[in-house]
N, C-alpha and C positions, 0 to 999 in steps of 0.2 A: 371229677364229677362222679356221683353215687347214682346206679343203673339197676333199678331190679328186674326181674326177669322171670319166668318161668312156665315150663310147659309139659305136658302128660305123654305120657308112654302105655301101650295095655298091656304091660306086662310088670309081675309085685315086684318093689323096690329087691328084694334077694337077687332075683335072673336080671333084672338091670343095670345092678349094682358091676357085674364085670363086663358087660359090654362098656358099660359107660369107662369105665377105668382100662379097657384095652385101644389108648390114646390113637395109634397108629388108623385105625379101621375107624376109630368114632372121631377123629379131627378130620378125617375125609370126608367128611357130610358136613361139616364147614364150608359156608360160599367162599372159593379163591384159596382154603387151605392144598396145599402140596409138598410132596416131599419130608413128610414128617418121618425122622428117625429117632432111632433110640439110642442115647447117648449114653445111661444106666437107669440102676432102677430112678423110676420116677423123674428123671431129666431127658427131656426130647427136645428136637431141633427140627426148625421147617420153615415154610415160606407161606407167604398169603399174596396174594395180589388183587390189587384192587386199581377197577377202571374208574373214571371220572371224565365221561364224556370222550375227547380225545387223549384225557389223559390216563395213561397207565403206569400206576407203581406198585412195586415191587418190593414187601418188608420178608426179610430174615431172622428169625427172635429163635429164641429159648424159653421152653414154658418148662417151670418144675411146682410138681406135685408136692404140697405138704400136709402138712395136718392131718392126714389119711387117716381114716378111722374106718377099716373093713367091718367094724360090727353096727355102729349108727347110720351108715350109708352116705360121710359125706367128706369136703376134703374144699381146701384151698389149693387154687394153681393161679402162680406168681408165672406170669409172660412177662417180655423186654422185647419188642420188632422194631429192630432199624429201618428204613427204607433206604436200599441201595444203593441210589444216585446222591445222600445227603440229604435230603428233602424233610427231615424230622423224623419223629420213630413216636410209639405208642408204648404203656406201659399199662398191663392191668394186672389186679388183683382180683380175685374172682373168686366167692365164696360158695359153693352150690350144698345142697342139703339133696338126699332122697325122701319122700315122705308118701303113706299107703295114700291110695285114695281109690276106693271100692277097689277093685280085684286089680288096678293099674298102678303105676306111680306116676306122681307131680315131682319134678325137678324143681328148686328154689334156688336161685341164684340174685344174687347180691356181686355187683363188680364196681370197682373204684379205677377209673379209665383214668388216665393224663396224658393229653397229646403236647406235643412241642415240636418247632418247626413250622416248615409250609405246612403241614398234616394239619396243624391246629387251625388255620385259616378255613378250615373246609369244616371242623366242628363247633365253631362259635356258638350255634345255639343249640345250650343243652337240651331245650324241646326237640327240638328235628334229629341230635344223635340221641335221647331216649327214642323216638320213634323209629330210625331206623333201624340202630341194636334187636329194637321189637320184631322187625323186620328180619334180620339177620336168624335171630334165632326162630321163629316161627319157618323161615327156609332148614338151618338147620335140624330141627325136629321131624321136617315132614322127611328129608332125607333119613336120617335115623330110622324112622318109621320105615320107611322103604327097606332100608336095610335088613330090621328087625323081621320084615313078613320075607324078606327073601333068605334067611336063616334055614340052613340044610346040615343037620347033624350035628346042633348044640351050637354052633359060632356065630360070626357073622358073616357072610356071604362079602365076598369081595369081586361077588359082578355087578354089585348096586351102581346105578348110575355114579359117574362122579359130580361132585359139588361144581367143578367149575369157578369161572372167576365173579368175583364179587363187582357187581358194577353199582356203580356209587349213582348215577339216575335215575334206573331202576328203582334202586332203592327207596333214595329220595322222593320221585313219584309215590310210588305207594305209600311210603311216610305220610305225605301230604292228603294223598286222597283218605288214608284212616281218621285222620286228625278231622277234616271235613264232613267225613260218617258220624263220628265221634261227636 
């Protein structure tokens, strides 16, 4: 399934462009991301976890960075997450673009999601995983944001709160109440 996506940062796509591409510090403002390393340039390794009411799992993947284009400000990053116990895994492709908008930048993302497994009995309806991804990354962004205003000497500050785990009710809740506003 095809997920768009996207959200603003106040600062011009140039100074966003390496935060964004410094994976380690920027996949930690991911809800449930952890333990992301680096494995070479542009290949890291890490974990997500995600709750579901009393259930908690646990995916380990590999995301690599391709298509990188440091002067356009944009790039595809190809993930694989198993989930540990056998329970299915996720795969995405995920296109993002930087682009100005007044003195900040707008992220633009495009992601091609396939769950298989039990995982996929939890994403049945492509409306509810569009809304919660919407979810997802509107957590992620405000994180980043946080991160970005606690910036001390050019980098990114690694006392920002961390992301924590992704709970899949939550989520969903708020999925539902948007869609209802909506």
């Amino acid at each position: 399934m095809q997920i768009e996506n996207h959200f603003d940062i106040p600062i011009p796509p140039a100074a966003a462009w390496p935060i964004l591409m410094n994976v380690p510090e920027t996949a930690a403002c991911f809800p449930g991301a952890g333990n992301i390393e680096k494995i070479s340039d542009d290949h890291y390794k890490g974990r997500v976890t995600v709750k579901l009411g009393p259930l908690t799992m646990l995916f380990a993947g590999n995301l690599h960075i391709e298509n990188r284009d440091d002067t356009a400000h944009g790039a595809t990053i190809k993930a694989a997450w198993a989930e540990t116990k056998g329970r299915g895994n996720a795969n995405t492709l995920t296109r993002f673009a930087l682009q100005a908008q007044g003195s900040g930048t707008r992220v633009n993302m495009v992601s091609d999601l396939q769950l298989a497994g039990q995982v996929a009995q939890y994403g049945r309806g492509v409306g509810m995983i569009s809304a919660i991804s919407a979810q997802l990354i509107a957590t992620f962004a405000d994180n980043l944001l946080a991160r970005i205003h606690a910036v001390d000497g050019g980098g990114v500050s690694t006392e920002a709160k961390a992301a924590g785990e992704i709970s899949g009710l939550t989520l969903m809740a708020k999925a539902l109440a948007s869609r209802f506003k909506g």
